[in-house]
C-alpha positions as CSV (number, residue, x, y, z in Angstrom):
1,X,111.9,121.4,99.8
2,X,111.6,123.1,103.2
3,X,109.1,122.1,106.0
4,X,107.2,125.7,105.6
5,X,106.6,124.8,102.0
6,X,105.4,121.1,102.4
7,X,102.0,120.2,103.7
8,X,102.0,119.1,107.5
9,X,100.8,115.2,106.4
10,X,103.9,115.8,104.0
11,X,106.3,116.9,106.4
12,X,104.8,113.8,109.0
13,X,105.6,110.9,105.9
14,X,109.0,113.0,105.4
15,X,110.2,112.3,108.4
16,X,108.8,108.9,109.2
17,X,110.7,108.0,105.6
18,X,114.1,110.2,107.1
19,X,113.8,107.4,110.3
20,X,113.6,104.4,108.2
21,X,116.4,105.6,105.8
22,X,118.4,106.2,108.8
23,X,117.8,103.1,110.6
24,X,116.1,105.0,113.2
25,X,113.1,103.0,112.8
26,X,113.5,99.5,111.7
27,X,111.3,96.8,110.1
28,X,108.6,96.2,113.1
29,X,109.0,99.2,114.8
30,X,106.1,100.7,116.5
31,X,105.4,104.2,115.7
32,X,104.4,106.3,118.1
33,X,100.4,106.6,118.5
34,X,97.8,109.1,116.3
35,X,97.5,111.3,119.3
36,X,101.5,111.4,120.0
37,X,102.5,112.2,116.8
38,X,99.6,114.5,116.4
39,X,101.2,116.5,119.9
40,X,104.3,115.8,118.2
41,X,103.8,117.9,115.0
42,X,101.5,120.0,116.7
43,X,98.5,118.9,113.9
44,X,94.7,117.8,114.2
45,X,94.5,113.6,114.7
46,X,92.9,113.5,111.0
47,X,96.2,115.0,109.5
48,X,98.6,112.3,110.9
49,X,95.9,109.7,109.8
50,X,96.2,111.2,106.3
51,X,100.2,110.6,106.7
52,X,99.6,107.0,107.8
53,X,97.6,106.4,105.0
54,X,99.8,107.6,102.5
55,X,102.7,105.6,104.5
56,X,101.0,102.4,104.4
57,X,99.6,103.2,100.5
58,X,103.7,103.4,99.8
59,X,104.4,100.3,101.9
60,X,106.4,101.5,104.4
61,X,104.2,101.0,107.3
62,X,101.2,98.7,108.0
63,X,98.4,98.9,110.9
64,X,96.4,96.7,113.2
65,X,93.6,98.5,114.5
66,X,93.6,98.3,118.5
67,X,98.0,97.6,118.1
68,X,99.2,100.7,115.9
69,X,100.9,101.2,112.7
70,X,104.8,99.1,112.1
71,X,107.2,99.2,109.9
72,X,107.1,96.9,107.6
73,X,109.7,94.3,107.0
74,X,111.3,95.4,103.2
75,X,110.5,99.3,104.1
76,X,114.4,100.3,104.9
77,X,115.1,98.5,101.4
78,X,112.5,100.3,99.8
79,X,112.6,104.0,100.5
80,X,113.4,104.9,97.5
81,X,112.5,102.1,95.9
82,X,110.6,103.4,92.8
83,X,110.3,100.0,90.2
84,X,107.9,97.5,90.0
85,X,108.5,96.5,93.8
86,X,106.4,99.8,94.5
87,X,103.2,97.7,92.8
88,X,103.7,94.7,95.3
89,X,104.2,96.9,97.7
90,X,100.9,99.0,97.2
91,X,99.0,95.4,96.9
92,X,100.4,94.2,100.0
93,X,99.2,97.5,101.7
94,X,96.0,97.2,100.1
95,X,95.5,93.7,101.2
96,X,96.1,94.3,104.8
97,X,93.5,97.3,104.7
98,X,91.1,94.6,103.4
99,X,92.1,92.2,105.6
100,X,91.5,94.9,108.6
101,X,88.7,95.9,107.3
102,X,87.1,92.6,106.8
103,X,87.7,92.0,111.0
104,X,86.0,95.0,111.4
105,X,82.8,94.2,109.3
106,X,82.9,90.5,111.1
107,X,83.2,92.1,114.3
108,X,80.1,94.6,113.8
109,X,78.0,91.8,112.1
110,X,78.7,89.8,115.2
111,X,77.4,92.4,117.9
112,X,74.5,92.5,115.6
113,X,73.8,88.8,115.8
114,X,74.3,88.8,119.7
């Protein structure tokens, strides 16, 4: 499939995948920030968001909020990884958002309370 005919979130996970396949980016490497990548594929900061998401739904990447987004550790095994490992790798993912999003609930509920 070409770049023209692929959505630009599509392209973004594409190519993130293409850098862990090739080594390029390796389990806890930091990708580069919403706004880079966003000047990097010359899209709107809500489209590379989308790719994360879909990045960190496949388990290839997780994110800290206030740190970034990494690669997690059994993404370069896992590319193309498409058996049951995908499930525990979509629950991990899923757990980390919770986890992230549970901080950020604590964190509000505390200004609150102050």
């Amino acid at each position: 499939m070409s770049h023209e005919a692929t959505q630009p979130y599509q392209r973004i996970v594409q190519d993130v995948r293409d850098k862990i396949r090739s080594g390029q980016f390796t389990a806890g490497h930091k990708l580069p920030s919403t706004r880079e990548l966003a000047d990097t594929y010359a899209v709107a900061p809500g489209t590379v968001q989308r790719a994360l998401a879909e990045l960190r739904t496949s388990g290839l990447i997780y994110s800290h909020q206030g740190l970034g987004s990494f690669v997690t550790d059994t993404a370069g095994t896992s590319v193309d990884d498409n058996t049951a490992d995908s499930t525990a790798r979509i629950l991990k993912a899923l757990q980390e958002q919770v986890q992230d999003l549970t901080a950020r609930i604590e964190r509000i509920e505390k200004r609150r309370d102050d």
